[in-house]
N, C-alpha and C positions, 0 to 999 in steps of 0.2 A: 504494500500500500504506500503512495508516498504521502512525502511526512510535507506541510505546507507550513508546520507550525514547527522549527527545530530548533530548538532549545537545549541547554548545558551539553555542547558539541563544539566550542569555540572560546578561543581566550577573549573575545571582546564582545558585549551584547549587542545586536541590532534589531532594528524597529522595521517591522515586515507588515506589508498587507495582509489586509483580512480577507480573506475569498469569500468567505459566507456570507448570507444576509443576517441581519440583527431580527427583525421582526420575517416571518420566513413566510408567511399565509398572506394573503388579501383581507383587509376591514370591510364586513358589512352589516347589514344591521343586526346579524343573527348571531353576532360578535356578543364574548360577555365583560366584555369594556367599550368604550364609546371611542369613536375615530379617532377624537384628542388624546384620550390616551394613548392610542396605538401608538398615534403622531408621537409623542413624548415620548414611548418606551424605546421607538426608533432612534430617536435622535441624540437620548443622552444615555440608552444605556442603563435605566432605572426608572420605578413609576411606584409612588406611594400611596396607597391607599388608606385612607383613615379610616376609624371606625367601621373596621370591615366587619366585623363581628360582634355581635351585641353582648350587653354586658355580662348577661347571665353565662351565655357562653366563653366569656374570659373568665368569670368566676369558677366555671367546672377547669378550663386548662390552669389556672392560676394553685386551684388545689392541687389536682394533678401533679403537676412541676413540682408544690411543695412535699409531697407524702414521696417522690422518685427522691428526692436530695435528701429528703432527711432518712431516707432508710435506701442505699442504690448496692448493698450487699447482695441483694437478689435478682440483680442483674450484672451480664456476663462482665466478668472482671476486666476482659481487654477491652474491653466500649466506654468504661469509666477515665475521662484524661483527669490528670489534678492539677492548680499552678506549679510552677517550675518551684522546687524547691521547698511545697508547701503539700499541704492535705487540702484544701479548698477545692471541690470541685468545677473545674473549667470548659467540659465539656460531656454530653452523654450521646455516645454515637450508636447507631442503626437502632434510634428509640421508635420508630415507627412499629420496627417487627416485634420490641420488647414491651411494648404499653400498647394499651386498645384503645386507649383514648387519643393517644398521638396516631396512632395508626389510622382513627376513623379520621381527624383534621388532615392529614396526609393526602387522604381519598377526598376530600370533600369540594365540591366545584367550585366554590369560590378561590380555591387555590390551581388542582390540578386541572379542573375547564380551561381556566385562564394558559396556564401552561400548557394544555393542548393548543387552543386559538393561538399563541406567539412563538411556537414550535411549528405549528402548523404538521403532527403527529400526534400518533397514539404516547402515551407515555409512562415512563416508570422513574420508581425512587432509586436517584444514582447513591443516595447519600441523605442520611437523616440525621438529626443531635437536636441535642438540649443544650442552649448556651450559656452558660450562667458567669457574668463579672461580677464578683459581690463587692459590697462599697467599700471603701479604705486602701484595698490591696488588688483589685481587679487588676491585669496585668492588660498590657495591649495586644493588638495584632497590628503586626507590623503589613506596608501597603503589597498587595500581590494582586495577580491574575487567578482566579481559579481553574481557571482552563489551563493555565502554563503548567499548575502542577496534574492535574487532572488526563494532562495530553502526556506528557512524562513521563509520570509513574504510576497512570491507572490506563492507558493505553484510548481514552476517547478519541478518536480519531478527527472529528469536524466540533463547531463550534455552535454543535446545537441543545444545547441547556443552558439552564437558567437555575438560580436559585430565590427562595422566597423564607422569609424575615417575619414571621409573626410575634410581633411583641406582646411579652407579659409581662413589662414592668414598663413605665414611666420613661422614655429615652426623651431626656433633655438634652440641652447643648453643654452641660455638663459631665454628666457620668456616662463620659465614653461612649457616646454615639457610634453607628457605620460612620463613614465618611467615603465620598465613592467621587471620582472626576467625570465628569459628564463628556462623556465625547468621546474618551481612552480605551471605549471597546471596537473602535473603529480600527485600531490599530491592534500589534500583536507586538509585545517585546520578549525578545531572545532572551536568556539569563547566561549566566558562564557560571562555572564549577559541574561537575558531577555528581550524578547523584548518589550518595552514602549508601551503604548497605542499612536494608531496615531504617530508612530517614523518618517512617514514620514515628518511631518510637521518641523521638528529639522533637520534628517539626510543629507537631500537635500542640506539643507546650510552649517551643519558640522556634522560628524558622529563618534560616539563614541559609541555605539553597533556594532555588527555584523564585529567589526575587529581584524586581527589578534593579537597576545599577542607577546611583541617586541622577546624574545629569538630564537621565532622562525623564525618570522622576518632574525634576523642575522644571525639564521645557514642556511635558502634560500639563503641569498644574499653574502653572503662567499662563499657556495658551487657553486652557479650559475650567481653569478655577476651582476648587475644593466644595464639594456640598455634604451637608452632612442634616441629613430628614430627621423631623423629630418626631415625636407623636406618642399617644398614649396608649395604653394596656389595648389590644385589638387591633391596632395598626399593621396590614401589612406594605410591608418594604421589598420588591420584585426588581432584583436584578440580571444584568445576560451576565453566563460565565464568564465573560473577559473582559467583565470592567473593574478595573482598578480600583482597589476598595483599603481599608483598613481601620483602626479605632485606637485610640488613645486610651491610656489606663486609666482608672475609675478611684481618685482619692476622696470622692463623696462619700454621705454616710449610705447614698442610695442605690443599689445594685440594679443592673439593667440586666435582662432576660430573656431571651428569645425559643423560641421553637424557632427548629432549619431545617429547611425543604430543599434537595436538588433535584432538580426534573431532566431527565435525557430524554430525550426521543429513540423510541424503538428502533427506528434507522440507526442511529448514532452510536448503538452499543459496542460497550469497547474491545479491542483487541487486546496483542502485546503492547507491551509499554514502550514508549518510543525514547526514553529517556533513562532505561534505567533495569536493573537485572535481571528484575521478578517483580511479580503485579504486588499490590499490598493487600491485606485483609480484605474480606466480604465487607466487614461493617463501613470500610471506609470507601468503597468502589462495587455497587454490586455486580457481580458478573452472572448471577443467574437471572433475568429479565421478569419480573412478573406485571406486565400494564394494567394499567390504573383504569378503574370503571368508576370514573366520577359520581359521589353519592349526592345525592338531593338532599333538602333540609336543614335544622338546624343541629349543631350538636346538643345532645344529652348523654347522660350517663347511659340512658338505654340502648342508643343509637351507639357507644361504643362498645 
């Protein structure tokens, strides 16, 4: 297959076109977003939705999130990340297939609809977690592509997914927001170094392969400027895998919170890794396909 996207294969990075399209279908009225948003998901690369979810339904995911963290022994031990250095948990990966409550938000058409319409495909979960920065010590995520590692060392071959940001805490301009460049998934940047044997096991807590080289960095973010959406408990946040993203650490006393959705397209399912020696875990790349049959309704506890 060739590789359009080559990455940590060069001592110097470059900045390469992007072959694919961003929005991949046609808008019409049967669309379940309105043309302006198309318009806007095409052009910058990200589209925020407020108040997607009603309250009552943040309040089932909100307990949910709480009863997984305060007891996450009963689930599989490698899906648990913790801070660098610390016991705080930082991440909970493939929680769709380990909670039915994440599982049924996963399935539910305001998310994966949407992800079909801007796929313009059937779809499945490349990648599920629970994000958790809690206040004081929340650590950052430094700026990446998620395609770049995605195309690397889980083997996606084209640049068709996306991922989606359901908030369940509070994301002020404070406690560590996303923060995403608008425009920088147009492009595609090369990275330098090789990749580590088992990088997963490092990069999850802090990543230092597979990211960008800062000069380029600052001619993105000069030419397209820094956003960073904010919005309350029910917001979702829908970005393309290769827009340039990251988040600053959390020294409030307020912890920010997400459920994390990635969606691949059927077509798009990954191969070899193009970047690297052997695929990484199921939880973090699935390679068994099971597409998504968008559920109607609102969430309840019964419905999961």
């Amino acid at each position: 297959m060739r590789d359009n996207y080559r990455s940590r294969c060069a001592a110097e990075p470059a900045v390469l076109p992007r072959v694919d399209p961003v929005l991949h279908g046609e808008w019409d009225a049967s669309a379940p977003l309105t043309e302006e948003q198309a318009t806007n998901f095409d052009r910058d690369g990200y589209l925020v939705l407020k108040n997607w979810f009603s309250a009552d339904e943040v309040a089932l995911l909100q307990a949910e999130m709480d009863r997984v963290l305060a007891n996450p022994d009963h689930l599989a031990r490698e899906t648990v990340v913790t801070e660098a250095n610390r016991h705080e948990v930082r991440s909970i990966f493939d929680i769709h297939a380990q909670n039915p409550v994440m599982g049924r938000l996963a399935a539910d058409e305001r998310l994966a609809g949407i992800a079909q319409f801007l796929l313009d495909d059937q779809v499945y979960v490349h990648q599920s977690r629970l994000n958790y920065k809690p206040g004081f010590e929340g650590k950052e995520f430094y700026w990446h592509s998620d395609f770049e590692t995605w195309h690397a060392e889980d083997g996606m071959p084209r640049m068709r997914a996306l991922s989606m940001s359901v908030l369940l805490a509070e994301n002020g301009p404070q406690n560590g927001p996303l923060m995403l460049i608008p425009g920088s998934q147009r492009i595609f940047i090369s990275c330098v170094g090789e990749t580590p044997e088992d990088h997963h096991k490092s990069s999850l807590k802090s990543q230092h392969v597979g990211v960008p080289d800062k000069p380029t960095l600052i001619q993105l973010a000069d030419e397209n400027g820094i956003d960073a959406p904010t919005g309350g408990p029910g917001t979702v946040v829908i970005f393309d895998c290769n827009t340039m993203h990251g988040s600053n650490g959390n020294i409030t006393p307020y912890p920010r919170a997400n459920a994390f959705f990635v969606y691949n397209a059927v077509s798009n399912q990954l191969v070899e890794p193009f970047a690297a020696s052997r695929t990484r875990p199921g939880y973090l790349a699935a390679r068994e396909v099971h597409p998504i049959y968008p559920i109607a309704g609102r969430l309840t506890e019964q419905a999961a």
